[in-house]
N, C-alpha and C positions, 0 to 999 in steps of 0.2 A: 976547480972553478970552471975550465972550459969545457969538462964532462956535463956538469953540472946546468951549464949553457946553453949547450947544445940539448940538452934534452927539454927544455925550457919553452928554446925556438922550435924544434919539432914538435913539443905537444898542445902550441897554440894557434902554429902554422895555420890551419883550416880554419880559425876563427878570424886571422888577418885577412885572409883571401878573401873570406866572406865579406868582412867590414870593406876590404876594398872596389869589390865587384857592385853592391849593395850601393856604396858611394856612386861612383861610378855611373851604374845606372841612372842614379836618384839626378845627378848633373847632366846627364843627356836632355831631357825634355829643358832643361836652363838652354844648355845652346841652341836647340833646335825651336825655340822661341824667342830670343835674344835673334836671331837670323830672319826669322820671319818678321818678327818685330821694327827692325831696322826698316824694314824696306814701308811697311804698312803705317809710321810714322810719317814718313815723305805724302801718302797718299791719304790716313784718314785722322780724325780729329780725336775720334773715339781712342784709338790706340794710344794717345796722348797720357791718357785717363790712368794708364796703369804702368807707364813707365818710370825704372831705376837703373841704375848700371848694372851689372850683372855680378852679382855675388854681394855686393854693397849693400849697406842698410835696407830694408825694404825689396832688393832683388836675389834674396834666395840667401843671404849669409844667417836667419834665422835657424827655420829649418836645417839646416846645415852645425851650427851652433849646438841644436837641439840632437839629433844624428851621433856627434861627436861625445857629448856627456853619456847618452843611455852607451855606444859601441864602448866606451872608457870604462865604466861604472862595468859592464858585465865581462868584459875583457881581465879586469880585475880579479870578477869573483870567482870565474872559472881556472882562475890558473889555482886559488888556492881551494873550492869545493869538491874537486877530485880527490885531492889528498886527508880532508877531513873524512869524506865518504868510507871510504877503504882505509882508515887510520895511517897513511902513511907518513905522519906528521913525524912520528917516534922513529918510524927508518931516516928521516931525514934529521934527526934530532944527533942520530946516530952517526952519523957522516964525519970522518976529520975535517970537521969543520963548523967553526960559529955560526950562531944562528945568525949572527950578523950580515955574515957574509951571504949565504941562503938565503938571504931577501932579500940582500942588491943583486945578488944574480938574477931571482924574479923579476925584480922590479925595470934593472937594467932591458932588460928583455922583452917586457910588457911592455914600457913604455916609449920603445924601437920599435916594438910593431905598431903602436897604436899610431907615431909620430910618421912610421912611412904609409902605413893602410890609408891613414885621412888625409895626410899631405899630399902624396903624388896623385891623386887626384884632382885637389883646389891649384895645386900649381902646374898643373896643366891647365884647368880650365883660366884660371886666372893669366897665364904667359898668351893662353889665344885672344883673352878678350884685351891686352893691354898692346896685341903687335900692333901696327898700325895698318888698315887698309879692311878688319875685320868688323868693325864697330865704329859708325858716325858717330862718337859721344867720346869726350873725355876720359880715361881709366887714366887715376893715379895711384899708388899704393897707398896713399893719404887716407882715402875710400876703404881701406882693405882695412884699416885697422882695426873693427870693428867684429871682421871677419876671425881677424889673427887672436884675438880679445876667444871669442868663441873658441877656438881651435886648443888657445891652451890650456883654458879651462878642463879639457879633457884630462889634463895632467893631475889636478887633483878628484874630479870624480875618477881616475882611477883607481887612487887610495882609498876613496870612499865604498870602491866596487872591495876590494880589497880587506877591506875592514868588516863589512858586513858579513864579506863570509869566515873571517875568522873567529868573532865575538862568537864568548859562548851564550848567547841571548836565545832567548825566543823571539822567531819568525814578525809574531804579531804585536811584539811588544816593543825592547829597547833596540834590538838589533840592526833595525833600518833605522837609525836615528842618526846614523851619518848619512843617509842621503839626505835627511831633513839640513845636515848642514850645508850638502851641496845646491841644495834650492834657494838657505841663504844666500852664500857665494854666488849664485847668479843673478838673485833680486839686487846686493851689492854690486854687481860689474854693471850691469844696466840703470842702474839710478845715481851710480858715483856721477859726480857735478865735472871730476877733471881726470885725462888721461892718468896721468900719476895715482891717480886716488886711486882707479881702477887695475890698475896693473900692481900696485900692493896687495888691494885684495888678494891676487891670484898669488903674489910671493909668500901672504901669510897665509891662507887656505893650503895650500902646496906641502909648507912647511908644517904646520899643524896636523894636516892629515896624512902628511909621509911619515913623521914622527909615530902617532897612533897607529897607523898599520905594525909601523916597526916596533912597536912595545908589544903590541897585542899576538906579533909573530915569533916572540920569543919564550910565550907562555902559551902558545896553543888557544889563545881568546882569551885567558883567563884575567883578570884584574890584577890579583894577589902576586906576586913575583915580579911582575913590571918595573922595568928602571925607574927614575921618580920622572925622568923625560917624557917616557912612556905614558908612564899615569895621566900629567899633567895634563898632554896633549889629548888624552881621549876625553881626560874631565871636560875643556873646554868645547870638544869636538861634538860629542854627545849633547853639551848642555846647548851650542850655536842649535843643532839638532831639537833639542825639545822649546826652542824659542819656536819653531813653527808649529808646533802641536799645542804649545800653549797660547799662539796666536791664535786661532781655529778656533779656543776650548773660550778665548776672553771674546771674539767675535760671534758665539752663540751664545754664551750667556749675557751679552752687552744686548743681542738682540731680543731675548727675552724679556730680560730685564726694562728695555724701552718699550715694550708692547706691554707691559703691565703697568710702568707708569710712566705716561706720557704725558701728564703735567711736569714730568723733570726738562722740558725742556723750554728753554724762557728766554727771550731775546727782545731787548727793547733798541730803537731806533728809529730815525728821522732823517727825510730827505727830502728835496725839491723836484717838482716836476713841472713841465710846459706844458699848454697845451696848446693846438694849432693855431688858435688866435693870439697865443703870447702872454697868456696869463699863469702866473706860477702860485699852482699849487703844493701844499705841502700835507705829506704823508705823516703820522709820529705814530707810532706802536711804543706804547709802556708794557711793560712784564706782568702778563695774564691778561691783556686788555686786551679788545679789538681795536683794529687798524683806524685810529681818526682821521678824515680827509678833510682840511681846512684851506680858507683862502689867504691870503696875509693878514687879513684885518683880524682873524681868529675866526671866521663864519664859517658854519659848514658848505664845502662845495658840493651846489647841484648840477648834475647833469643835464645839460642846455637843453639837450630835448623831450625828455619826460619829467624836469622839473622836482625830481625825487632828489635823498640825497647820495651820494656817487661813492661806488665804492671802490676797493683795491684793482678790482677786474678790468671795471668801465673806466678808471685811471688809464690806466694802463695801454687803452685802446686808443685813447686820446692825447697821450702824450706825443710829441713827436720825434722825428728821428734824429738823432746826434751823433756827432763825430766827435772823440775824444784824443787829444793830442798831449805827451807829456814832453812836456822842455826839459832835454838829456842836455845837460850844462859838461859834461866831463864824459868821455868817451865810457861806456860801460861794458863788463864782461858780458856776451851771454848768459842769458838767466836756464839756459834748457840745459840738461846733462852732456856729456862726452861723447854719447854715442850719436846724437843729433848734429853737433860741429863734425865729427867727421864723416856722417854715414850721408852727409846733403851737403856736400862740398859743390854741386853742380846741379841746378835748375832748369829742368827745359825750360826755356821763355821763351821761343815759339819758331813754328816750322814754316818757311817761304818754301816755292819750287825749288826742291832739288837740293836745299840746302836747310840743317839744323842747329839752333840756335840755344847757348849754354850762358845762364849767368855763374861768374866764377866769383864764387861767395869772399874766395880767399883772395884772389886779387883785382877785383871788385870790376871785371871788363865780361863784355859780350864774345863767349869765343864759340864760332860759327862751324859746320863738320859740312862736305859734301856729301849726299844721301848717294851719291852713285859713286865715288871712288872710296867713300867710307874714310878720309882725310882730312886734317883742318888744314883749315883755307888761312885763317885769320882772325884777330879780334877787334873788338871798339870798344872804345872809352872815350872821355869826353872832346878830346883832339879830334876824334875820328878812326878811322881804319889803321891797322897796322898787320904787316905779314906774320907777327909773333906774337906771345902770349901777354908780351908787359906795354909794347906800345914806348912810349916816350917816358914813362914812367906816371902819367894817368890816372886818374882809377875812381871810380864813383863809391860812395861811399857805403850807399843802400841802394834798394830797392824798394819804389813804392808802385805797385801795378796801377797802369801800362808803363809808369814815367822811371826812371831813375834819377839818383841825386847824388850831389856833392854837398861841401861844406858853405857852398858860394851861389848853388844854381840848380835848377831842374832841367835836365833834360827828356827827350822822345827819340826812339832809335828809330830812324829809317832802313829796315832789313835789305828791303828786296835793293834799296842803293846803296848801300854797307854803308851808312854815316848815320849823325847824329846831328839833331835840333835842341837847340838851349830855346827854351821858352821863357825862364826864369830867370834874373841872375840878381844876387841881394846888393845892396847898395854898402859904401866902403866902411871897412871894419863892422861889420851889420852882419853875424857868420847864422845860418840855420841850424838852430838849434831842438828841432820837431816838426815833424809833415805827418801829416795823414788822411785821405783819400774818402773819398764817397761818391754815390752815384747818383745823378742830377736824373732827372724825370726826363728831360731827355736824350735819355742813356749818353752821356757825355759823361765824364770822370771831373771831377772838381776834387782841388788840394787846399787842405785847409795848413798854410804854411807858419810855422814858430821861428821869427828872429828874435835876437837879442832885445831887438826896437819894437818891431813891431806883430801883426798877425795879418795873414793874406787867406782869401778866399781866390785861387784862381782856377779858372778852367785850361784844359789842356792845351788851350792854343796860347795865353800866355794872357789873356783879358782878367781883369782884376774887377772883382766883384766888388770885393770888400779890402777894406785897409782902415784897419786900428792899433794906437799904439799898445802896448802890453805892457801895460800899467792895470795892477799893481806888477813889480816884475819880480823875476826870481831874487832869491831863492824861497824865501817865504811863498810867493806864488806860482807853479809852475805845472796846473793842471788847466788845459781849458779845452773846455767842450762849444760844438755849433750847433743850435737848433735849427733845424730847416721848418719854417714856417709857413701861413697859406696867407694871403696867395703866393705864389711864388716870386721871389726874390725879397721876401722878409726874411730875416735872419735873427736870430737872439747870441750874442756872444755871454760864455761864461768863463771868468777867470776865479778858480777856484785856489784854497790854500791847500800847500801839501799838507800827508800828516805830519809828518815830523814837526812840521814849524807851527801847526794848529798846537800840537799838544803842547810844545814848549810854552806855547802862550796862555796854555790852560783852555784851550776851546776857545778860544774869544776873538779869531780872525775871521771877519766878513767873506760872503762871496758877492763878487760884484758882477751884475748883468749888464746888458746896455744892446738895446732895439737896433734894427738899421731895417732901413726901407728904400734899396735900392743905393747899396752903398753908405747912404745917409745918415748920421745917428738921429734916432728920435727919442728915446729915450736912455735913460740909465736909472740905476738903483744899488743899494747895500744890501741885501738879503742877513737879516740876524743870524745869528754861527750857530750853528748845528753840533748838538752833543755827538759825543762817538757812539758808532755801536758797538752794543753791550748784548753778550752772548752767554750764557750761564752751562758750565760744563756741561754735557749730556751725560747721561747715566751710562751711555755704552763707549764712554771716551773713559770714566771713569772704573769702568771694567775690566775693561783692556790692559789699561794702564797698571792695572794693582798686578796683572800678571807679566807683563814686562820687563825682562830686570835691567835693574837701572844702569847699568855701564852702555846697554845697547842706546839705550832713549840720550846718552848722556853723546856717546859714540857718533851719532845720526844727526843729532845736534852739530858738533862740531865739523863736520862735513860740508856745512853749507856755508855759503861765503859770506863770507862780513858776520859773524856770530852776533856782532853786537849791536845791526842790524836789527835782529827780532825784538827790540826793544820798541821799535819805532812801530810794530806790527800789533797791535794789541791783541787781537785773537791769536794769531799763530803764539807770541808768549805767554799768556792765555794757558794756553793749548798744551804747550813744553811744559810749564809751570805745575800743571795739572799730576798730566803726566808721569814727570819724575817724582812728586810730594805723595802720589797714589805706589807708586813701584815702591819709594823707599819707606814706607809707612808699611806696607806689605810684606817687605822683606826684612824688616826690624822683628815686627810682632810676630809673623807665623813661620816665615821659612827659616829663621834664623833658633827660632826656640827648640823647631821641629826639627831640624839637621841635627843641632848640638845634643837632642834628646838620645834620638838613633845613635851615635857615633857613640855616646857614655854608654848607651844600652849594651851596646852589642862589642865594648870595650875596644872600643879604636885608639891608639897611641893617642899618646897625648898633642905629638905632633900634628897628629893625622886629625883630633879635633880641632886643635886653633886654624888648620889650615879649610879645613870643610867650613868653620865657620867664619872667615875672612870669604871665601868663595860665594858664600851664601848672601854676607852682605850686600856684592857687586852686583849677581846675579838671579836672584830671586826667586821665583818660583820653578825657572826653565833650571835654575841650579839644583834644585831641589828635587826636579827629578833625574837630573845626571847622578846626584848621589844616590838614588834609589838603584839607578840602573847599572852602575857601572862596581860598586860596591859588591862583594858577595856574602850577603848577610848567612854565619851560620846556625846551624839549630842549636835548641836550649834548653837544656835537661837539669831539673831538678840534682839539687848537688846533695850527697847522703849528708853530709856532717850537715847546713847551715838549711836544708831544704829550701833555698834560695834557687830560681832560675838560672844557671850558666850556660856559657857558651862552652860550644865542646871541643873547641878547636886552640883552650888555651890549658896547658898541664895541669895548673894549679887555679881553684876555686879566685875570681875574683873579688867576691864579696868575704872568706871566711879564710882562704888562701888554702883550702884543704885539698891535697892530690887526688885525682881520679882512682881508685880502688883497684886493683888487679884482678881480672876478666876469672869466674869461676871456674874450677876446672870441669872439666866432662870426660876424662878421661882415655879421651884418644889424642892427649898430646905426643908429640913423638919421642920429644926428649925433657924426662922429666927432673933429668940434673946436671947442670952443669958441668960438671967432672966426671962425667963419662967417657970410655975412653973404646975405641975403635978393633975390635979382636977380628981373626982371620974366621 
């Protein structure tokens, strides 16, 4: 084993060095930007524009990411395509010793270089940019996890690298079809919704593709001999693998197929619009119609000044601008993925002389860095200043640019004097439950604020435009929008229904508007309730889908939070609904008849069929060509007794059960009878 070791380390030594010099480099131009960067922050605005922490989401842990899969993936393939080249698979087959062990010595070896080449690199750069006195800005390791996410992903494109060069495939064909699974496993770590969900990925990608390398290293590539661990893991590896090529194959022919009929696609719906003087017009598209523009009375509207009648376009010009607010009654998770909460853990909010300003998403304060000793000073929260990061225990809840907020108040941070102005604060037991921001004509910020009670228009010095109560109130209602009107300081409030409580009620909740002119109300109204829109599957969702197999669609699904959720969504259910009834309709009739045909054909255990055809149901088409490609189908010679097609790799005739015949002689056998016996 430590012969074995060492010869291992020494003959991929120059590929380490390389990955590490290569890194290396690739991280110098980060520091020596990150350094100039600091300083160019304190002086220009522009620099602002392109700033991230360094290695963190968006400052270089990509690239980096990307770096570490291809060094992985080829680090892999070299340790094992030297020894296919020159056959020395069979010397090594030869060796006192399992083939077991001979690929954890590789593997062990491989994946110590790959773990110190890429590492001492990132933890170097990473230990400079978190000392303190190097970088005005926050470094926490919080930040890095995104990084780290990346780094070990390397660990199974190594197996991937691995794999590819032991399969006995063709180049062009199945043989890279484990990197197609490793492009899955990174679409998964970037789109999973939560840390946990992402970091399984990697423990089951890891697992599956260490597995496959290790079956397919105990047969030299081959299929046939593989433990059933072995098998399993490459069936799946391969099939993850042909889900992207069958992605690709349902994304051209979906786009074909919609460029030849594009009457499949059909969407009826209706909605309300304003227009500068406060009149609501209303839009309603039916399925194959054009767009009718009507007034409430049912009249077609004209356009005021050519007096024609008005269509989607000249709508549109004339409706005005809106601010839409939803009332969050219960604190909610982030709706963005894993990589967004931790890769924006810290927001510039903005630079004074000499000094840089961080909103701290996680514990919701202003923390401020010296531009010239590169140290933090201190943070704010709504108390005001404090020497450290928590304050008295503090903490604003959001941000709404310029302002920020609590559950009680709105405040304005005064930088250049390290405090803070409360402009706002809600009246008792009255908690904010929605803010949302717009820009007044004269460039002044106005917040359009959601209490429990009521709805505020305020501008930032703390003048109160507007005040209505918010009636109808949640939860049935808890959408409402602001029309900014002409002349100025007319307003239109809208409280609309959410969907969930529209549908429960069968469509039949009003929305209600109501004028103000200067604060004032002048009028109000019930707007008739609006049907849902209604989307007719496209023919390239319908594509897609028939070639998608259904455990993934089902998989993807259950990923996302509150599952039961998409109920209340009509089109995304819609949408999943489509989906999986197209996949499993696919995989009933064609992949399923056409797998179990092959396996009978070409005489697979009877095991070996029910289990292809269980795989086939889950899996679908992308299964269907794992079995093509990982299977080695053999050839098929007419059989003398039954002249039937056999395969030639089974003793006796399947069809007629008659033996293979004994080869003709030609007469330069050497020994033509057994009982022969050895003379001097």
């Amino acid at each position: 084993m430590k012969a074995l070791l060492r010869k291992e380390f020494w003959e991929i030594l120059w590929v380490a060095a390389l990955g590490l010099i290569v890194l290396s480099l690739g991280l110098l131009p980060q520091f020596l930007f990150y350094r100039e960067l600091m300083d160019a922050l304190v002086l220009s605005d522009a620099a602002r524009q392109s700033y991230s922490q360094p290695l963190a989401l968006g400052g270089g842990a990509e690239p980096v990411g990307f770096f570490c899969a291809i060094f992985a993936a080829i680090l892999g393939c070299l340790q094992i395509l030297p020894e296919r080249l020159r056959n020395l698979w069979g010397v090594l087959l030869h060796r006192p010793m399992a083939p077991t062990g001979i690929f954890l010595a590789k593997a062990i070896i491989g994946l110590g270089v790959y773990l110190v080449a890429t590492g001492l690199p990132l933890v170097c750069f990473i230990g400079w940019a978190m000392a303190p006195g190097n970088i005005p800005a926050p470094v926490e390791w919080r930040m890095y996890l995104p990084l780290l996410a990346f780094y070990l992903a390397g660990i199974p494109y190594y197996f991937v690298g691995m794999l590819t060069g032991l399969r006995q495939a063709r180049w062009y064909a199945s043989r890279t079809l484990g990197l197609g699974a490793g492009v899955l496993l990174s679409v998964g770590l970037i789109v999973a919704p939560h840390l946990w969900q992402a970091f399984l990925f990697l423990l089951l990608a890891t697992g599956f593709l260490g597995v496959a390398a290790w079956g397919s290293f105990c047969t030299n590539g081959f299929y046939r001999g593989q433990p059933a661990a072995g098998k399993r893991a490459l069936t799946i590896t391969v099939a993850l693998g042909a889900v992207v090529v069958a992605f690709f194959i349902g994304a051209l022919l979906g786009d074909l197929a919609g460029r030849l009929a594009p009457k499949a696609r059909q969407e009826s719906w209706s909605r309300y619009h304003m227009t500068e003087d406060g009149m609501v017009i209303k839009a309603t598209r039916a399925q194959d119609q054009p767009v009718q523009i009507t007034d409430m009375d049912g009249n077609p509207a004209k356009d005021s000044r050519t007096g024609t009648p008005m269509t989607l376009p000249e709508l549109e010009k004339v409706t005005r601008r809106t601010v839409q607010v939803y009332a969050a009654l219960e604190k909610e998770p982030p709706n963005w993925c894993w990589l967004n909460q931790f890769g924006h853990l810290y927001v510039l909010w903005q630079v004074t002389p000499q000094t840089l300003w961080y909103y701290d998403t996680v514990r919701g304060r202003l923390v401020g860095y010296d531009g010239v000793t590169r140290r933090f000073i201190g943070s704010l929260g709504p108390k005001g200043f404090a020497p450290d990061h928590v304050g008295a225990g503090d903490a604003f809840t959001d941000r709404i640019d310029p302002a920020l907020r609590t559950d009680t108040g709105l405040y304005l941070p005064d930088l250049h004097n390290r405090s803070v102005k409360q402009f706002f604060a809600t009246e008792s037991q009255d908690a904010i439950v929605g803010i949302g921001n717009i820009l007044l004509k004269n460039h002044d910020w106005a917040y359009l604020v959601l209490t429990r009670q009521f709805v505020r228009l305020l501008t930032s010095d703390g003048t109160e435009i507007l005040k209505a109560p918010f009636q109808p109130a949640p939860p049935e209602y808890h959408d409402v929008k602001l029309s900014l009107l002409e002349p100025t300081g007319k307003f239109a409030l809208w409280i609309e229904p959410s969907y969930g409580a529209n549908e429960k009620a069968g469509w039949k909740l009003p929305t209600h508007v109501t004028w103000f002119d200067g604060g004032r109300e002048t009028a109000s109204t019930e707007l008739p309730p609006l049907s849902p829109k209604h989307t007719t599957s496209r023919i390239e969702e319908k594509v897609l889908g028939l070639l998608m197999p259904p455990a993934l669609i089902a998989t993807v699904r259950c990923m996302i939070d509150e599952p039961w959720a998409l109920a209340g969504d009509g089109q995304a259910w819609q949408l999943w609904q489509v989906l999986l009834f197209m996949s499993l309709i696919f995989s009933v009739a064609v992949c399923l008849p056409v797998g179990y045909w092959l396996t009978r054909r070409y005489c697979l255990p009877r095991s070996a069929q029910l289990g292809w055809s269980a795989f086939l149901l889950v899996s679908g088409f992308p299964g269907l060509l794992a079995l093509l490609s990982v299977e080695e189908w053999p050839a098929r010679e007419p059989c003398p007794n039954c002249k039937k097609l056999r395969v030639v790799c089974h003793a006796q005739c399947e069809h007629c059960g008659a033996v293979f015949s004994a080869p003709a002689k030609k007469g330069t056998e050497i020994f033509d009878s057994p009982d022969w016996v050895l003379t001097a």
